[in-house]
PDB file as gemmi writes it, atoms N, CA and C in Angstrom:
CRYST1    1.000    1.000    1.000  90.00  90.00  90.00 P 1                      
ATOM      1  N   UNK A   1      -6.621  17.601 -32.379  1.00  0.00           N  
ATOM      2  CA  UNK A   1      -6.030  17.146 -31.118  1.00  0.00           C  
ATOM      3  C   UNK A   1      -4.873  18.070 -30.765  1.00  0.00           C  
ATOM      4  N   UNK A   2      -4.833  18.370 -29.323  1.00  0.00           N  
ATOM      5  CA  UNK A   2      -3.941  19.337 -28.874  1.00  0.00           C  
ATOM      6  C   UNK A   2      -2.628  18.793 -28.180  1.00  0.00           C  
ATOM      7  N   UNK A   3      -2.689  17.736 -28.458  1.00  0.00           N  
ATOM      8  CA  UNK A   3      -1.750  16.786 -27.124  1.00  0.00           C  
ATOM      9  C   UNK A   3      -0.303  17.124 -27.665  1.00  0.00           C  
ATOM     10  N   UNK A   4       1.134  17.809 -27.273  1.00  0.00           N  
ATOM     11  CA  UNK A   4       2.505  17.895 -27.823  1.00  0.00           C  
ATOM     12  C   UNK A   4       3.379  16.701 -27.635  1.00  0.00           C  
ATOM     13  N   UNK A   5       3.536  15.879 -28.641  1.00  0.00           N  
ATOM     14  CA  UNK A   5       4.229  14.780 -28.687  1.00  0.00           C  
ATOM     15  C   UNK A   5       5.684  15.260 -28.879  1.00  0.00           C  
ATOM     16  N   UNK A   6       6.892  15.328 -28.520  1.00  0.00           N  
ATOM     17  CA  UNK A   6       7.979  15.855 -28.873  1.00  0.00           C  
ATOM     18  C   UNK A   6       8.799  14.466 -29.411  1.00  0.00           C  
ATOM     19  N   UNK A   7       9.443  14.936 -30.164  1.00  0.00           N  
ATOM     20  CA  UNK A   7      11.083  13.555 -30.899  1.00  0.00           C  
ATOM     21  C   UNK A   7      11.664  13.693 -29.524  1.00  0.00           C  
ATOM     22  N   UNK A   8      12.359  12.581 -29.519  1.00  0.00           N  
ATOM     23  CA  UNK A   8      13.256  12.190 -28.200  1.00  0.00           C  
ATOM     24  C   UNK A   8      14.499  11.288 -29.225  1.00  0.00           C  
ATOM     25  N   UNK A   9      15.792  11.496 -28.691  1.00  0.00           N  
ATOM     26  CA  UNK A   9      16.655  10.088 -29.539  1.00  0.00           C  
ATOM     27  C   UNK A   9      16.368   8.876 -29.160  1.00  0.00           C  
ATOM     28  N   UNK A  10      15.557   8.397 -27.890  1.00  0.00           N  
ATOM     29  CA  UNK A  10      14.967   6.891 -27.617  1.00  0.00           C  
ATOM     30  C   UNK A  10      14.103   6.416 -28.449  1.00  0.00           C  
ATOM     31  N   UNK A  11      12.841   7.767 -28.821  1.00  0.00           N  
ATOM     32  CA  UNK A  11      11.457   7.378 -29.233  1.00  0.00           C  
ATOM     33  C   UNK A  11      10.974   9.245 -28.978  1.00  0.00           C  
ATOM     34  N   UNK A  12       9.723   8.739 -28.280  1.00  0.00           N  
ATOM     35  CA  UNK A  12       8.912  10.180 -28.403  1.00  0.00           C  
ATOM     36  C   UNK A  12       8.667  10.337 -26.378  1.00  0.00           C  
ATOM     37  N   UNK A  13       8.295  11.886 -26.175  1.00  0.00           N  
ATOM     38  CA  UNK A  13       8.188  12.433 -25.262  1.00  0.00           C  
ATOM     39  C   UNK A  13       6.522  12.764 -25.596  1.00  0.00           C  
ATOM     40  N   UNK A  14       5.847  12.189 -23.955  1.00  0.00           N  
ATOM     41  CA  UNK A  14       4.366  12.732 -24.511  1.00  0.00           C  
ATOM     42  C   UNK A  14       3.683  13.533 -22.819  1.00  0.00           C  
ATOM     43  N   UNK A  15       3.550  14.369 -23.293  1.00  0.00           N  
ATOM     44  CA  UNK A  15       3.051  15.458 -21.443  1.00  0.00           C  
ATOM     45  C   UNK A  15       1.873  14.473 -21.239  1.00  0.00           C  
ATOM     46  N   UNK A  16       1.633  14.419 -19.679  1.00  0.00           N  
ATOM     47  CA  UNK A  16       0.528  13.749 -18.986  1.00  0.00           C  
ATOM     48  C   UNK A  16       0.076  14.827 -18.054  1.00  0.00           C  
ATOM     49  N   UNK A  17      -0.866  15.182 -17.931  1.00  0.00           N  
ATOM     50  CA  UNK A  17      -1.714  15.698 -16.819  1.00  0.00           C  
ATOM     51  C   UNK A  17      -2.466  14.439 -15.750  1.00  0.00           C  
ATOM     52  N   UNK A  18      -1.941  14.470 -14.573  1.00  0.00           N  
ATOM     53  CA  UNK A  18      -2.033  13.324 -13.708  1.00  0.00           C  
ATOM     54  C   UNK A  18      -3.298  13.880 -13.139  1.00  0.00           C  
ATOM     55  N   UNK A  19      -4.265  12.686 -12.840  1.00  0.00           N  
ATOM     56  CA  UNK A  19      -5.574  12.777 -12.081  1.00  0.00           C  
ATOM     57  C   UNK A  19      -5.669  11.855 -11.066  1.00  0.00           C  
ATOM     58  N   UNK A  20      -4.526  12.104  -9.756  1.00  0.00           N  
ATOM     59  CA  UNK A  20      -4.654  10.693  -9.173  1.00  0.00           C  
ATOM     60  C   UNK A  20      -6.088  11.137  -8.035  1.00  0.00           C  
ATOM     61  N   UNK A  21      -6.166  10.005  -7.421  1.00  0.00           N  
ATOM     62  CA  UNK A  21      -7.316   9.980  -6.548  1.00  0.00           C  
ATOM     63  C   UNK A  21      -8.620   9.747  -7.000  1.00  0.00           C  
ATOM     64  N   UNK A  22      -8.727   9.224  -8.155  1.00  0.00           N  
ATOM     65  CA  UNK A  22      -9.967   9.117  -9.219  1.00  0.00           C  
ATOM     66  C   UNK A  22     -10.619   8.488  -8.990  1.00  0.00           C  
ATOM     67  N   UNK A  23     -12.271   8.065  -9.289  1.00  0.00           N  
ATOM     68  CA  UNK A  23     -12.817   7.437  -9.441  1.00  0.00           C  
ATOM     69  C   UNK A  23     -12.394   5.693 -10.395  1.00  0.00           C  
ATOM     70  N   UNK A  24     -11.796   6.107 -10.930  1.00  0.00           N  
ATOM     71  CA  UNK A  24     -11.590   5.056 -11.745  1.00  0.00           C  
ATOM     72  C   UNK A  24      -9.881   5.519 -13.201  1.00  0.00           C  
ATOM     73  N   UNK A  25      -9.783   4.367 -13.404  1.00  0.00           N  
ATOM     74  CA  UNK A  25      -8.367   4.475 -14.036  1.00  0.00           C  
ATOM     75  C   UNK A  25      -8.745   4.832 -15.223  1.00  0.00           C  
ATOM     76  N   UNK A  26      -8.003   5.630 -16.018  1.00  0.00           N  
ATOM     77  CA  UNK A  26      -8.302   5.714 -18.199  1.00  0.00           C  
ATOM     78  C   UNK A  26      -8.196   7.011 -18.249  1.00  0.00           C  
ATOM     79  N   UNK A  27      -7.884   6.720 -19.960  1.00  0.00           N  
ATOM     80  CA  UNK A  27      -7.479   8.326 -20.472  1.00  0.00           C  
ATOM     81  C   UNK A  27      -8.875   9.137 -20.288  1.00  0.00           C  
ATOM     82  N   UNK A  28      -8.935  10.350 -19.932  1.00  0.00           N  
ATOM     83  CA  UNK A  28      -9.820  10.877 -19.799  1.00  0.00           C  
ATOM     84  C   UNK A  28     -10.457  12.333 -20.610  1.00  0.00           C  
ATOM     85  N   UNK A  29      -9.387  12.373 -21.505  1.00  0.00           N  
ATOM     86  CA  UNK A  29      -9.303  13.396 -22.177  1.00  0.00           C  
ATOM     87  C   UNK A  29      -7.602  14.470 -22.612  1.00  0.00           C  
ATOM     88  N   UNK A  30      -7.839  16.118 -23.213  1.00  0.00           N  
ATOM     89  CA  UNK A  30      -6.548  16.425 -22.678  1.00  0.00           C  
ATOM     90  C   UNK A  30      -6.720  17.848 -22.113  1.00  0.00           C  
ATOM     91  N   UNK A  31      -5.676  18.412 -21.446  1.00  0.00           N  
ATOM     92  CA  UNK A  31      -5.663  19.335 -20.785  1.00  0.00           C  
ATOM     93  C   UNK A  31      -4.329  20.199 -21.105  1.00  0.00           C  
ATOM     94  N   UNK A  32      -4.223  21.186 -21.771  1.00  0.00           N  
ATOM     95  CA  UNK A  32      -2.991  22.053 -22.007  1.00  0.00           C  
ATOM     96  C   UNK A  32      -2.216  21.652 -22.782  1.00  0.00           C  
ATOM     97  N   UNK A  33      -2.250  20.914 -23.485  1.00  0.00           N  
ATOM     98  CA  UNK A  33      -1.156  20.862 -24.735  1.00  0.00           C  
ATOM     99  C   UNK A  33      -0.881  19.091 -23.941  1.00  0.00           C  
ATOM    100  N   UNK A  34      -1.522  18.518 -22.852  1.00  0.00           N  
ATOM    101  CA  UNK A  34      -1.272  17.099 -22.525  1.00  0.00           C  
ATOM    102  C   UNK A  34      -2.407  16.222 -22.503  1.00  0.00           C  
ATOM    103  N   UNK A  35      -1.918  14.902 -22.548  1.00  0.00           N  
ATOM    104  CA  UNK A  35      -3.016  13.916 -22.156  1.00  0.00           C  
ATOM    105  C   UNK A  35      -3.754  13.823 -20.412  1.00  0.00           C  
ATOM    106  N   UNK A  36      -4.921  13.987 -20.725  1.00  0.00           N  
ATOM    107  CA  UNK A  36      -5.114  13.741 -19.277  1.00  0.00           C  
ATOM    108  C   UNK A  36      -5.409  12.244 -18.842  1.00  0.00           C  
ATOM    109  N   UNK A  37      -5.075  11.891 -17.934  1.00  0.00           N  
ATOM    110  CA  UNK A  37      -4.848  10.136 -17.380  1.00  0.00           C  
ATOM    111  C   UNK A  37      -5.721  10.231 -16.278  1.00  0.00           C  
ATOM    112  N   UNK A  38      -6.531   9.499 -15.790  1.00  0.00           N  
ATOM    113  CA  UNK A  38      -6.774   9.334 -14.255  1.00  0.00           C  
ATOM    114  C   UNK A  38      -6.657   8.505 -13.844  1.00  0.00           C  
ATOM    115  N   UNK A  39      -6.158   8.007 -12.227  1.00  0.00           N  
ATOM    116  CA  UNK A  39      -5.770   6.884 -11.823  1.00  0.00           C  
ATOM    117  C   UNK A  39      -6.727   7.058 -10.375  1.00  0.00           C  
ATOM    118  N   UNK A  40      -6.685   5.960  -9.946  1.00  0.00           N  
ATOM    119  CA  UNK A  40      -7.324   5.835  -8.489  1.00  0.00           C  
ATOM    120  C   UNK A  40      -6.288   5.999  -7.309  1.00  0.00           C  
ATOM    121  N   UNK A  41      -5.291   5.922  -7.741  1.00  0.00           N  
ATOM    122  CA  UNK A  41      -3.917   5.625  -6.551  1.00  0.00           C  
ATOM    123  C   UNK A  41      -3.821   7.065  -5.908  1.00  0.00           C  
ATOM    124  N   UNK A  42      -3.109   7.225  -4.914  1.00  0.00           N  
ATOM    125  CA  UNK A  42      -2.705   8.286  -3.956  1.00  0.00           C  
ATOM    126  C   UNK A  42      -1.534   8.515  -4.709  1.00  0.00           C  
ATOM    127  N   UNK A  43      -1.118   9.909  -4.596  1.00  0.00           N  
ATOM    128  CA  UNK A  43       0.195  10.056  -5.198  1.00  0.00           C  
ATOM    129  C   UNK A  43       1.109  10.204  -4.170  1.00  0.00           C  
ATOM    130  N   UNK A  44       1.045   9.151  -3.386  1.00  0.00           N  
ATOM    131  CA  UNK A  44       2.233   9.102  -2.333  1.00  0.00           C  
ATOM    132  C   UNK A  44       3.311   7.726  -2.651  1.00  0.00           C  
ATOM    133  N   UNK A  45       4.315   7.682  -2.441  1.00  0.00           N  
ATOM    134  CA  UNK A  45       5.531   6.623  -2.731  1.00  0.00           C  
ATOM    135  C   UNK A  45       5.454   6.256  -3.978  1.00  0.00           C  
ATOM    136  N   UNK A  46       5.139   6.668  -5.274  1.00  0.00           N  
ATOM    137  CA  UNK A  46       5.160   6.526  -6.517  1.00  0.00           C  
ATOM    138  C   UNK A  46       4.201   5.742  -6.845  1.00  0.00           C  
ATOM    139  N   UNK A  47       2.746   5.072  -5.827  1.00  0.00           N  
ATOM    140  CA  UNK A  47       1.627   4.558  -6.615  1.00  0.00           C  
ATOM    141  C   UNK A  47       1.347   5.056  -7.399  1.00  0.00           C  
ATOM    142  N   UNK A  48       1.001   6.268  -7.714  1.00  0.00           N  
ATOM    143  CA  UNK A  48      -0.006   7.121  -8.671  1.00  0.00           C  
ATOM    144  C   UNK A  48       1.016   7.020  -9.961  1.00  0.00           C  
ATOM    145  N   UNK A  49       2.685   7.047  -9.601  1.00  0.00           N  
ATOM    146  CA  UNK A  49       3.124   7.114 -11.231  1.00  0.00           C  
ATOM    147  C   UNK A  49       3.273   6.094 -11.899  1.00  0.00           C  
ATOM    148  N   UNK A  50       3.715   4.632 -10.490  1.00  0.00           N  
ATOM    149  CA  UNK A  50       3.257   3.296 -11.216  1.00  0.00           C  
ATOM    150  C   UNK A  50       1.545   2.977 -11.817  1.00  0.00           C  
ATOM    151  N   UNK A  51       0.892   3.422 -11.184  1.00  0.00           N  
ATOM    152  CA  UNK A  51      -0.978   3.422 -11.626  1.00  0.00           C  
ATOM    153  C   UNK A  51      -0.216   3.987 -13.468  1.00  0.00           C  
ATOM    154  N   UNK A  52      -0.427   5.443 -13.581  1.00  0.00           N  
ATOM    155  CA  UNK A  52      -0.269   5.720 -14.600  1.00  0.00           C  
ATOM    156  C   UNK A  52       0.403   5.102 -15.914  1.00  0.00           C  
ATOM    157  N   UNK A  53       1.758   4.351 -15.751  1.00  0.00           N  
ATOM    158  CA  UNK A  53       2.189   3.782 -16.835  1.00  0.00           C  
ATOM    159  C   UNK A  53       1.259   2.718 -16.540  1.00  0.00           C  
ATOM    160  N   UNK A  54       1.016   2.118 -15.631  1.00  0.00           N  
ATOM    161  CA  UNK A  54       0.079   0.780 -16.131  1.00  0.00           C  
ATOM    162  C   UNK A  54      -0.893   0.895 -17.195  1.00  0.00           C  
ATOM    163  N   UNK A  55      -1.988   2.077 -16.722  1.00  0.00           N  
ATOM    164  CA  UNK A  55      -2.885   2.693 -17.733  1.00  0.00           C  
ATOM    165  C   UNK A  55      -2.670   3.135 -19.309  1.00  0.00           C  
ATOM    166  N   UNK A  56      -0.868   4.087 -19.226  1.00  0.00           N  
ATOM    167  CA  UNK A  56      -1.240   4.520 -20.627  1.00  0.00           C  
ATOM    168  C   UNK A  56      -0.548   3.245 -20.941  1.00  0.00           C  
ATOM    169  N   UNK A  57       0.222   2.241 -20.738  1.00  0.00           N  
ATOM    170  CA  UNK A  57       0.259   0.723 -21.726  1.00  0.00           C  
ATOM    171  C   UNK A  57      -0.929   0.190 -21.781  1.00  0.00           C  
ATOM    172  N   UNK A  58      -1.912   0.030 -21.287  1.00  0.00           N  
ATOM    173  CA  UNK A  58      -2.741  -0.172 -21.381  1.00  0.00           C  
ATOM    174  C   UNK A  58      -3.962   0.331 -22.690  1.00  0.00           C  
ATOM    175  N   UNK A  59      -3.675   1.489 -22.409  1.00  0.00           N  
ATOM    176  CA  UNK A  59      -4.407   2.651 -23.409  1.00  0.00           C  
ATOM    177  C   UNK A  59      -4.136   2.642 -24.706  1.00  0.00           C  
ATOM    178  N   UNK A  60      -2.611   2.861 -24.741  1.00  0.00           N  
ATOM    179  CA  UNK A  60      -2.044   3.144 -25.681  1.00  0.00           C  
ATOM    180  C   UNK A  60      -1.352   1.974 -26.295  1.00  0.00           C  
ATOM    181  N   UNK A  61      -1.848   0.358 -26.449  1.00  0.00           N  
ATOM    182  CA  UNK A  61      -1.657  -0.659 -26.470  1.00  0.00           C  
ATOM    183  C   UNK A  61       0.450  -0.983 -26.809  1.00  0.00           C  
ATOM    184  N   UNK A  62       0.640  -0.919 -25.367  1.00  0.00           N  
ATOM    185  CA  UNK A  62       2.196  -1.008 -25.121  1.00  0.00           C  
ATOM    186  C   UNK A  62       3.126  -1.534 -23.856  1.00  0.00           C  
ATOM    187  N   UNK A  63       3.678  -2.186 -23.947  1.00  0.00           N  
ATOM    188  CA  UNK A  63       4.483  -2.890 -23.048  1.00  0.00           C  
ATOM    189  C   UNK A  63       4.997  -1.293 -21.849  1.00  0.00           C  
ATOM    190  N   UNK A  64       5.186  -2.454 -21.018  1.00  0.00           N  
ATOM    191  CA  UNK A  64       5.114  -1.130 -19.745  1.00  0.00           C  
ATOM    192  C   UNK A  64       6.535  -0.720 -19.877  1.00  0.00           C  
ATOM    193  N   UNK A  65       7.523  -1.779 -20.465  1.00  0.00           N  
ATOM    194  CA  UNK A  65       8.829  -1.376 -20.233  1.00  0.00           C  
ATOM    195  C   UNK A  65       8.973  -0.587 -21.498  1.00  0.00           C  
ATOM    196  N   UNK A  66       8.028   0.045 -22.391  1.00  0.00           N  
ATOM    197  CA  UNK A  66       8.207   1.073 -23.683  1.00  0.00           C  
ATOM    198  C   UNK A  66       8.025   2.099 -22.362  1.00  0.00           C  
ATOM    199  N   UNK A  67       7.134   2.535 -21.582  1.00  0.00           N  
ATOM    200  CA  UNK A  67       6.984   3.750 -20.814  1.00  0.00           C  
ATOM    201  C   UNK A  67       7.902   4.177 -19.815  1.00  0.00           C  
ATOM    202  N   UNK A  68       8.520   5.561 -19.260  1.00  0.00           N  
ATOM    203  CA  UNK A  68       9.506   5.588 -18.518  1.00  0.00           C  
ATOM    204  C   UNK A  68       8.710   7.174 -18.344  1.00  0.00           C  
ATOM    205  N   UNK A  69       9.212   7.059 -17.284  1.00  0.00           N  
ATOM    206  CA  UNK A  69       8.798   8.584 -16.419  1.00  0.00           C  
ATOM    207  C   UNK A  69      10.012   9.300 -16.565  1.00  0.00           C  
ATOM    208  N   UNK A  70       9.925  10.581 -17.299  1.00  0.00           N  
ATOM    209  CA  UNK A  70      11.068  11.297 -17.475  1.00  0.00           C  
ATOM    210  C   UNK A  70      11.049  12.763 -16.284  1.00  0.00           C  
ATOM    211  N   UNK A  71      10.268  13.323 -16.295  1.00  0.00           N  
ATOM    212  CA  UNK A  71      10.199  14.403 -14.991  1.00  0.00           C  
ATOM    213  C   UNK A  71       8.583  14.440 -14.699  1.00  0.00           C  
ATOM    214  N   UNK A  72       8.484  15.402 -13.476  1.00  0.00           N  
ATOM    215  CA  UNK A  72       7.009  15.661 -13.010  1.00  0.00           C  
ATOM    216  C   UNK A  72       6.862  14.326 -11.661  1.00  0.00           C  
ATOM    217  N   UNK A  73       7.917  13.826 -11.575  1.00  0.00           N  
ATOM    218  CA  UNK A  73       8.049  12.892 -10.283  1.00  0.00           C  
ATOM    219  C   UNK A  73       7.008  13.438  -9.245  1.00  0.00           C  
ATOM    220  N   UNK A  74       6.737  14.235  -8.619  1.00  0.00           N  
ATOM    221  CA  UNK A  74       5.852  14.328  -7.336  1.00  0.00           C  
ATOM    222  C   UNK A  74       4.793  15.849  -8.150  1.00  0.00           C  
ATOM    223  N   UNK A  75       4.665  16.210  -8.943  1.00  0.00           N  
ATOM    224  CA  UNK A  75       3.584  16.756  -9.531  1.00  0.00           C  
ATOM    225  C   UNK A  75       2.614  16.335 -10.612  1.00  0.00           C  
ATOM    226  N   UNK A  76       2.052  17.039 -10.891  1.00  0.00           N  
ATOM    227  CA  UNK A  76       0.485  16.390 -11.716  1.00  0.00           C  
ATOM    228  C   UNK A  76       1.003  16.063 -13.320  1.00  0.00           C  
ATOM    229  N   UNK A  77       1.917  17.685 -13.863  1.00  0.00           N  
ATOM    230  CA  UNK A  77       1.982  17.810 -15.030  1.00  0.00           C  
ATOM    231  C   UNK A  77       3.262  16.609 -14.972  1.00  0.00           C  
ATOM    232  N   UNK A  78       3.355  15.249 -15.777  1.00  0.00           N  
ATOM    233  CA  UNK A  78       4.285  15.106 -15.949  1.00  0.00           C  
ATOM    234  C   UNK A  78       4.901  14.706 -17.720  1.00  0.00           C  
ATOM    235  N   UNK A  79       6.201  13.991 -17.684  1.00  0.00           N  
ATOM    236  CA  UNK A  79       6.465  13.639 -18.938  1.00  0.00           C  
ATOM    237  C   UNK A  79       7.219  12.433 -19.668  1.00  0.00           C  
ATOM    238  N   UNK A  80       6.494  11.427 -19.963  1.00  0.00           N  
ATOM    239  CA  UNK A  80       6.854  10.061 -20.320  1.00  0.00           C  
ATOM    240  C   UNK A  80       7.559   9.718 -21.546  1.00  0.00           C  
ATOM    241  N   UNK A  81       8.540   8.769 -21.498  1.00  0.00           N  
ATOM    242  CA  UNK A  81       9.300   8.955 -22.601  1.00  0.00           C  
ATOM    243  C   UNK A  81       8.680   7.330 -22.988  1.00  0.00           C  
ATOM    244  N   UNK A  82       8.442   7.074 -24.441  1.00  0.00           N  
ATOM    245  CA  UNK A  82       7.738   6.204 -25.300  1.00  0.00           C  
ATOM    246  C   UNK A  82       8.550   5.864 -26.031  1.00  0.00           C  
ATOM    247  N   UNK A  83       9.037   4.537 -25.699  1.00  0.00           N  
ATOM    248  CA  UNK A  83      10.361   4.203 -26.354  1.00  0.00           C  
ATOM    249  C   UNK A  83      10.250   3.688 -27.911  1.00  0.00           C  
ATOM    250  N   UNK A  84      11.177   3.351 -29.057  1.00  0.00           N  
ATOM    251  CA  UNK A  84      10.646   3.385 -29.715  1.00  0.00           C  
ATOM    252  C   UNK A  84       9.797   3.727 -30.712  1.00  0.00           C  
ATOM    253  N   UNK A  85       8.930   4.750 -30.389  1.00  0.00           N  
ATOM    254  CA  UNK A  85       8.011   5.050 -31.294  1.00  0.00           C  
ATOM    255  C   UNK A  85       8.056   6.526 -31.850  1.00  0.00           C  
ATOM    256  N   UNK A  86       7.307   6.758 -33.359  1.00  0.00           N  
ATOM    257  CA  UNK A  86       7.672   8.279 -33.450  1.00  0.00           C  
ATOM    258  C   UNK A  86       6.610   9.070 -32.780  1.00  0.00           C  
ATOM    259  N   UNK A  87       6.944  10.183 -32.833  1.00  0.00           N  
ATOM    260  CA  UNK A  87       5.818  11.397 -32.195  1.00  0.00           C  
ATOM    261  C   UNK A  87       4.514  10.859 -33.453  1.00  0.00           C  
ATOM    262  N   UNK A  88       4.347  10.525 -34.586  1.00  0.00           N  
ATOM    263  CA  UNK A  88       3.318  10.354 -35.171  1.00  0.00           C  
ATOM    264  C   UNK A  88       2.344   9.309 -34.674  1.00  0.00           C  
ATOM    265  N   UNK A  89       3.499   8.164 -34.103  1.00  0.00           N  
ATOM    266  CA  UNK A  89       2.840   6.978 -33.595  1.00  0.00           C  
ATOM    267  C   UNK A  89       2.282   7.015 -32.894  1.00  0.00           C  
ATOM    268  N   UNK A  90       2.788   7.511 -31.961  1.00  0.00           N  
ATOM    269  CA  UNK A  90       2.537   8.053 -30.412  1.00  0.00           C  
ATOM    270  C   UNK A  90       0.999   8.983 -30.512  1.00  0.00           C  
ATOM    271  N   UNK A  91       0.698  10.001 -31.074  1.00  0.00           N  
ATOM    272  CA  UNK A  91       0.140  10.408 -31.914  1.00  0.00           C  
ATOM    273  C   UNK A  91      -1.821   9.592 -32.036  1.00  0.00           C  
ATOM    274  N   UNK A  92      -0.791   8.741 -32.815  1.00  0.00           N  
ATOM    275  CA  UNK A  92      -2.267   7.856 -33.580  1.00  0.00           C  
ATOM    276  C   UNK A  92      -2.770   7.152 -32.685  1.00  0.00           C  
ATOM    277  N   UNK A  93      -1.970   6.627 -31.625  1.00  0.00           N  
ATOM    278  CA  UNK A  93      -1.812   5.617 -30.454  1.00  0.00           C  
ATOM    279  C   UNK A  93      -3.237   6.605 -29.480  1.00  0.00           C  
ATOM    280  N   UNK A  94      -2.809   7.868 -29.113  1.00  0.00           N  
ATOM    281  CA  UNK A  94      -3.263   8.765 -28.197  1.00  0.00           C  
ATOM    282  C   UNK A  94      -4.869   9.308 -28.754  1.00  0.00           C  
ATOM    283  N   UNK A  95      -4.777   9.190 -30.120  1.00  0.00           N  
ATOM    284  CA  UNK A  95      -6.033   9.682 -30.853  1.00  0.00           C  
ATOM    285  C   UNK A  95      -6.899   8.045 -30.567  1.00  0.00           C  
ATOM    286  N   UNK A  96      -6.175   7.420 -30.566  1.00  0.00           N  
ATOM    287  CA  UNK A  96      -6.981   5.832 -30.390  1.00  0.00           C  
ATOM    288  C   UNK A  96      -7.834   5.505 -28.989  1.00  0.00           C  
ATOM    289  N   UNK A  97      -6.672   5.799 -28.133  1.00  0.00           N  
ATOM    290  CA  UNK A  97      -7.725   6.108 -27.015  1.00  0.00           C  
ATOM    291  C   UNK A  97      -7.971   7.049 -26.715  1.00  0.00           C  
ATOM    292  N   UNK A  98      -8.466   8.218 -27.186  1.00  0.00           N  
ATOM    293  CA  UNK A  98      -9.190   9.311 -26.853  1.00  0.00           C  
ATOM    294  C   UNK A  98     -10.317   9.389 -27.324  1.00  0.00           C  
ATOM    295  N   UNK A  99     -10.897   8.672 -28.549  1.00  0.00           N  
ATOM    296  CA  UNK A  99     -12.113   8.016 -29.273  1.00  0.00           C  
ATOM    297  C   UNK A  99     -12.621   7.274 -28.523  1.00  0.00           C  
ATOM    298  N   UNK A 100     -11.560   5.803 -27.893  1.00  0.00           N  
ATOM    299  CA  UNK A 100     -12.056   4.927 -26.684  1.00  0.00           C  
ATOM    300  C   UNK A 100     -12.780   5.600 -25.496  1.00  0.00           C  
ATOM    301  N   UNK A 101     -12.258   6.332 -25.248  1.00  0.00           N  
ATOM    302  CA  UNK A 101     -12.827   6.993 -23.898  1.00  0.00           C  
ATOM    303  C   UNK A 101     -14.138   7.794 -23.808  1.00  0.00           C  
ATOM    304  N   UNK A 102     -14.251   8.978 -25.384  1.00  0.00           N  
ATOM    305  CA  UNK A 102     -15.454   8.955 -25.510  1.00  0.00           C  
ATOM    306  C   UNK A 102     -16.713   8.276 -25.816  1.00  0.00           C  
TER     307      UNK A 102                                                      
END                                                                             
């Protein structure tokens, strides 16, 4: 797995590659050293970044208030901070649904 989980002093930092306009919501794989997500939402007025944490709590079986959008606000590549948890967790969490998805 290629996905870069970084240490954060909250928890862990994990890159997202955003797929808004999708067919359908879920991890979909990864792309560049990130997770790729797809959401159905428009990425206009922050649907697409609220869509997204819904999904990876979802995914990554976690309360929405563990997820926080740290930059990538109005672009694709962005980067979520995972409160709590280590980069390993985070990690095992991301390998969990990436099995799911296939």
């Amino acid at each position: 797995m290629s996905v870069e989980v970084a240490l954060h002093a909250a928890g862990s930092v994990l890159p997202v590659q955003a797929q808004p306009r999708a067919r359908r919501n879920g991890v979909v794989g990864e792309h560049a050293g990130a997770l790729k997500v797809a959401v159905t939402q428009a990425p206009e007025k922050g649907k697409a970044n609220d869509a997204l944490i819904k999904v990876l709590a979802d995914a990554l079986d976690l309360k929405r208030s563990q997820i926080e959008l740290l930059s990538g606000d109005t672009n694709t590549r962005k980067t979520f901070l995972i409160r709590g948890l280590s980069p390993d967790d985070v990690l095992a969490k991301v390998q969990a649904a990436l099995d799911a998805a296939t």
